[in-house]
C-alpha positions in Angstrom: 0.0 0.0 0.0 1.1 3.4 -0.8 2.6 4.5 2.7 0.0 7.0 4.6 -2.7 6.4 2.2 -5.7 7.0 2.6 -5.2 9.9 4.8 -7.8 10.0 7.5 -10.3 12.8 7.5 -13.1 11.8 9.2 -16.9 13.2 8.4 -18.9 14.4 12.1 -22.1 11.8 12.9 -20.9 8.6 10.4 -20.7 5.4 12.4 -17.1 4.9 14.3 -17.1 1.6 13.1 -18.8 -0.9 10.1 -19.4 -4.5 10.1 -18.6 -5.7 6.4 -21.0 -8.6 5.6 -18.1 -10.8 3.2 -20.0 -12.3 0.4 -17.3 -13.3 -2.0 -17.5 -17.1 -0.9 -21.2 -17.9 -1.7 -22.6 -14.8 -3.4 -19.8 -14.2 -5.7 -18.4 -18.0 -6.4 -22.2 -18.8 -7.1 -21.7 -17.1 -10.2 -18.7 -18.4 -11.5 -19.2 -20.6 -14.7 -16.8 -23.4 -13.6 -17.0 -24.9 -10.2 -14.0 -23.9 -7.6 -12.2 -27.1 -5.8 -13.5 -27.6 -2.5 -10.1 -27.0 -1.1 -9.5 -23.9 -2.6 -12.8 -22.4 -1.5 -11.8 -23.4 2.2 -8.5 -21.8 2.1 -10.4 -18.7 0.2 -12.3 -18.1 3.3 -9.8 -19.1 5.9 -7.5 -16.3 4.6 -10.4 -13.6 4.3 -10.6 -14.5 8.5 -7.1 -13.7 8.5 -7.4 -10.8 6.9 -9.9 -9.5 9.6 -13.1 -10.0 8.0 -15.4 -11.7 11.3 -18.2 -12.6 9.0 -17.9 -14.5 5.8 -20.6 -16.4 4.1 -19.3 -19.2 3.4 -22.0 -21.6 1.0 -25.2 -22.1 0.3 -27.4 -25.3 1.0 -29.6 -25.3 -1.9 -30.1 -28.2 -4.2 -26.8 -29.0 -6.3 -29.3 -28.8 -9.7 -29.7 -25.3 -9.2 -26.6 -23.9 -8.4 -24.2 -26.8 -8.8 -20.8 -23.8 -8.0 -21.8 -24.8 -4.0 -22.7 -28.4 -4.2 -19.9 -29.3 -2.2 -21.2 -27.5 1.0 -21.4 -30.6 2.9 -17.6 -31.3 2.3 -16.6 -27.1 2.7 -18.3 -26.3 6.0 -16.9 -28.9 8.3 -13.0 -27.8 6.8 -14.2 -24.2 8.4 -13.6 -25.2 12.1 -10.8 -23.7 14.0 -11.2 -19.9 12.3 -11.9 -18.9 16.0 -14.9 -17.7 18.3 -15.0 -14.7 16.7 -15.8 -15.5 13.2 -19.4 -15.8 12.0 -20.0 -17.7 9.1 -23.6 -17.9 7.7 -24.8 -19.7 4.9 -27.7 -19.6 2.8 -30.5 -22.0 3.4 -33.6 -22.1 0.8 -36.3 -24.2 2.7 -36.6 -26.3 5.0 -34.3 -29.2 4.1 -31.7 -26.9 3.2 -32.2 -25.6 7.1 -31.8 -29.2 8.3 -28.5 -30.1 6.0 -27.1 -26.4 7.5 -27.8 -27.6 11.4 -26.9 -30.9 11.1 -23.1 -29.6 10.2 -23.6 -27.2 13.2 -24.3 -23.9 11.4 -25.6 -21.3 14.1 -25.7 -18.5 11.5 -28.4 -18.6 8.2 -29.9 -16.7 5.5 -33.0 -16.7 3.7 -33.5 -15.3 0.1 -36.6 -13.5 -0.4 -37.7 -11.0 -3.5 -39.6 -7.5 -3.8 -40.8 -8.3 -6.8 -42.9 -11.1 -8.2 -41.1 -11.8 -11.6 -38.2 -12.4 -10.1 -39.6 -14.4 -7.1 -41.0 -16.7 -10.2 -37.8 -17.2 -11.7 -35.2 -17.1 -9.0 -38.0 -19.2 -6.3 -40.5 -20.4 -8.7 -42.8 -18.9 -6.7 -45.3 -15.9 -6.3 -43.6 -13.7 -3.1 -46.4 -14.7 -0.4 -45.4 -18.3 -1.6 -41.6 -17.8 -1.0 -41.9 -15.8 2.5 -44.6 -18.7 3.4 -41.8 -21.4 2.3 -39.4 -19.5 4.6 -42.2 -19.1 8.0 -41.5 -22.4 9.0 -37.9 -22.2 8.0 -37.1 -19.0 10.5 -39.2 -20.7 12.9 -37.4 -23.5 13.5 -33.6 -21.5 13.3 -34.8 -19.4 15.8 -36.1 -22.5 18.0 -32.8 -23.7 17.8 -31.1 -19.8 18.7 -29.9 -19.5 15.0 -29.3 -16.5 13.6 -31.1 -15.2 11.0 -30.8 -12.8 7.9 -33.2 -11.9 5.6 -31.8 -11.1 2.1 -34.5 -9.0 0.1 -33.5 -8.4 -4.0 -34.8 -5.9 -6.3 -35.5 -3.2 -3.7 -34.5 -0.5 -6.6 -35.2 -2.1 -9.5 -36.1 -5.1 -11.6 -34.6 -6.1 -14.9 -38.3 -7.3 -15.9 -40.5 -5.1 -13.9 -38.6 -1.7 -14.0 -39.5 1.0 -11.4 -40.1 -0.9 -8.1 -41.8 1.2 -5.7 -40.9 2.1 -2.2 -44.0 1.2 -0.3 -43.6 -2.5 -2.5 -40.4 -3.0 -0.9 -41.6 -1.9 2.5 -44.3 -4.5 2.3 -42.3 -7.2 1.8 -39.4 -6.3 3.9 -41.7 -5.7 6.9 -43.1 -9.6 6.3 -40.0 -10.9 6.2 -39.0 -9.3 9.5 -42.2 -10.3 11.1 -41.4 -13.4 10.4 -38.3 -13.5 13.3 -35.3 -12.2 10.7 -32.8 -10.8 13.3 -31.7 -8.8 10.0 -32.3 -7.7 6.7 -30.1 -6.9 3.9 -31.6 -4.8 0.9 -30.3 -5.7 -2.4 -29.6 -3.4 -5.1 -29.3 -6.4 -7.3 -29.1 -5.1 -10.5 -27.1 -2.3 -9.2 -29.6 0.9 -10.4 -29.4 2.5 -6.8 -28.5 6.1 -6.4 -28.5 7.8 -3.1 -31.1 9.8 -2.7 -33.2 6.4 -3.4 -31.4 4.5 -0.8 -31.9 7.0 1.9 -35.5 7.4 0.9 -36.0 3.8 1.4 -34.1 3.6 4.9 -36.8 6.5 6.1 -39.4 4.6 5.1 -39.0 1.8 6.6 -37.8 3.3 10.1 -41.6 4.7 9.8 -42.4 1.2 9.8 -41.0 0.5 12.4 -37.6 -1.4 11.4 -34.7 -0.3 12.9 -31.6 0.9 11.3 -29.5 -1.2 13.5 -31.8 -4.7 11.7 -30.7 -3.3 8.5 -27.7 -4.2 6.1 -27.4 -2.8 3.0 -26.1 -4.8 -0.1 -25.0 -2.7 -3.8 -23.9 -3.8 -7.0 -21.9 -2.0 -8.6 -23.4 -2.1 -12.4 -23.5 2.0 -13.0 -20.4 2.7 -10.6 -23.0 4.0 -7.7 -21.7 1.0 -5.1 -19.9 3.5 -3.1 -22.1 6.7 -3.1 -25.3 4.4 -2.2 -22.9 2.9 1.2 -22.4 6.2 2.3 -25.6 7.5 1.7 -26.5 4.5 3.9 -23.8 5.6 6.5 -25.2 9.2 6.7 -28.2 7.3 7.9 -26.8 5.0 10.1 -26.1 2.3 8.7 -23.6 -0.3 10.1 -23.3 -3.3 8.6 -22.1 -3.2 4.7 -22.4 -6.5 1.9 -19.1 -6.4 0.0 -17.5 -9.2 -2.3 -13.8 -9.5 -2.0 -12.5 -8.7 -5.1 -15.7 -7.5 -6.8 -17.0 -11.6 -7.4 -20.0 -12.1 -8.1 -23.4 -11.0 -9.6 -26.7 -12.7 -9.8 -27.4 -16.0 -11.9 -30.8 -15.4 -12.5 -31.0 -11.4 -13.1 -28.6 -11.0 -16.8 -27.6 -7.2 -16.0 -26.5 -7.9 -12.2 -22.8 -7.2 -12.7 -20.3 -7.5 -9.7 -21.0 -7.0 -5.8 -18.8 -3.9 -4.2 -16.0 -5.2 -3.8 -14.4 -5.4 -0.5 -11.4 -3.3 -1.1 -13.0 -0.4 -2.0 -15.3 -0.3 0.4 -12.5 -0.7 3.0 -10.7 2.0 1.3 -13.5 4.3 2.0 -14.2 3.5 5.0 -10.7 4.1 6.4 -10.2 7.2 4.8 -13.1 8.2 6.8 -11.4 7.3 10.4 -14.3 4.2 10.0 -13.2 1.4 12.1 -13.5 -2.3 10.3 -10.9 -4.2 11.8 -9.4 -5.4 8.3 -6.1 -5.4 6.8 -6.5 -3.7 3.3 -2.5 -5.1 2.5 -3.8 -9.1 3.7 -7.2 -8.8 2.2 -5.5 -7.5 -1.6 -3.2 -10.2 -1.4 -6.3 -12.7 -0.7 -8.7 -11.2 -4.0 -5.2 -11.5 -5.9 -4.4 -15.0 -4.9 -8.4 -15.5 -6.3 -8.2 -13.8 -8.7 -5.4 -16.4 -10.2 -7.6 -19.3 -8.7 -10.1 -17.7 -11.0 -7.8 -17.0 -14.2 -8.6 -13.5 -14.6 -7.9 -10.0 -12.9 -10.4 -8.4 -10.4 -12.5 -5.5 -11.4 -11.9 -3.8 -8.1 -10.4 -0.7 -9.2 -8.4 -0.3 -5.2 -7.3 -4.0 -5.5 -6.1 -2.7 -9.4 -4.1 0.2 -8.0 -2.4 -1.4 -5.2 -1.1 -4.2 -7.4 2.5 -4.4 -8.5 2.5 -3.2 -12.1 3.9 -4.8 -14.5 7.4 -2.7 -16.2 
């Protein structure tokens, strides 16, 4: 890293410190064309938690048929143990079987993947959205029985490839059901990546009125139109603690074509500590990670901070 950089200058009222959700193991190898080896996979997310990163989510227990990237979970998350006390790692869980293959490996920490909009609920669930957040009553039921954590992922909260405009009081809706199902938190995707701030912080307002709290909410931005970063610290201006980023820049959605890459991870960290923002990673071991991937991978990253702090070539 280029010594001193980024200076510190830290902006009055944003959060001393940000919890980076780490998505690059599930979210962005989901949406790789080839499959990673198991092993590599393991030693992907071992070295993110040496990095700093405390929560990495680390597979995905839905059927191998539909995305066959993460049908090795059974054989990745019991190679996960010894990453310490102090490193969550969720994993996604679809229904209830998926639920019961995640427990049965000791999982403590789940997701579930709902949608704001009913075109993509058909094609990413194959259901209407009261189907897909009735699928998942039973499901958050029984992980909070059992004192699991859970996260509710809701997509297309500022647009849909098929649908267009979504509006506000749509995604409220929905978001409010899936909390009132027993979500400990929700993450709001931007999955095609369309957000732009003013959006983002109208959406926050409205659902405070609704009575979900900031500190529930996670905010998760693609970064198809180059609007990642101004959408996170629109979110920060409001509160907002606990960031989705990708290391590298993986990632995208399978079943939405013009999803391009999650934030990636560098840049966001890059931001935030050049605002005196407290994350507790090490931008130099967390580079040297995505670049390590990114030769896993055969191909460079598109994060434009993992870019710049890579030796160039003379």
């Amino acid at each position: 890293m280029t010594d001193g950089l980024p200076m510190e200058v830290p902006v009055p009222e944003l959060p001393p410190r940000v919890r980076i959700h780490e998505v690059g193991a599930r979210d962005g190898l989901q949406n790789e064309k080839g499959v990673v080896p198991t092993e590599v996979k393991a030693e992907f997310i071992r070295r993110l938690a040496e990095a700093g990163l405390t929560t990495i989510e680390a597979t995905s227990f839905v059927h191998p048929k539909w995305v066959p990237q993460l049908a090795d979970a059974e054989d990745l998350f019991p190679r996960l143990g010894g990453l310490g006390d102090g490193v969550a790692l969720p994993v996604l869980v679809p229904n209830e079987r998926g639920l019961e293959r995640a427990l049965a490996l000791g999982a403590r920490r789940i997701a579930v993947f709902a949608s704001a909009t009913e075109t993509f609920a058909a094609r990413n669930l194959n259901r209407t959205v009261a189907g897909s957040l009735a699928m998942f009553e039973p499901v958050v039921a029984r992980a909070k029985d059992d004192k699991v954590h859970v996260r509710g992922y809701l997509s297309m909260c500022f647009g849909d490839p098929w649908e267009g405009k979504v509006p506000i009081h749509q995604v409220v809706r929905v978001a409010k059901q899936l909390m009132d199902l027993g979500c400990d938190e929700l993450s709001l995707g931007d999955t095609i990546g369309v957000a732009t701030p003013g959006h983002v912080l109208a959406l926050l307002a409205r659902l405070n009125e609704e009575g979900v709290p900031t500190t529930a909410i996670g905010v998760h931005f693609h970064d198809t139109y180059g609007q990642a970063l101004a959408n996170t610290f629109a979110a920060l201006e409001h509160g907002v603690t606990t960031v989705d980023a990708s290391a590298g820049g993986l990632g995208g959605c399978p079943y939405a074509k013009s999803a391009t890459g999650n934030l990636a991870t560098e840049d966001l960290v890059w931001m935030l500590h050049g605002l005196g923002i407290e994350t507790g990673v090490d931008l130099d071991r967390l580079s040297a990670t995505s670049t390590w991937m990114a030769g896993q991978l055969g191909r460079p990253s598109p994060s434009r901070t993992l870019r710049a702090l890579s030796p160039k070539e003379s």
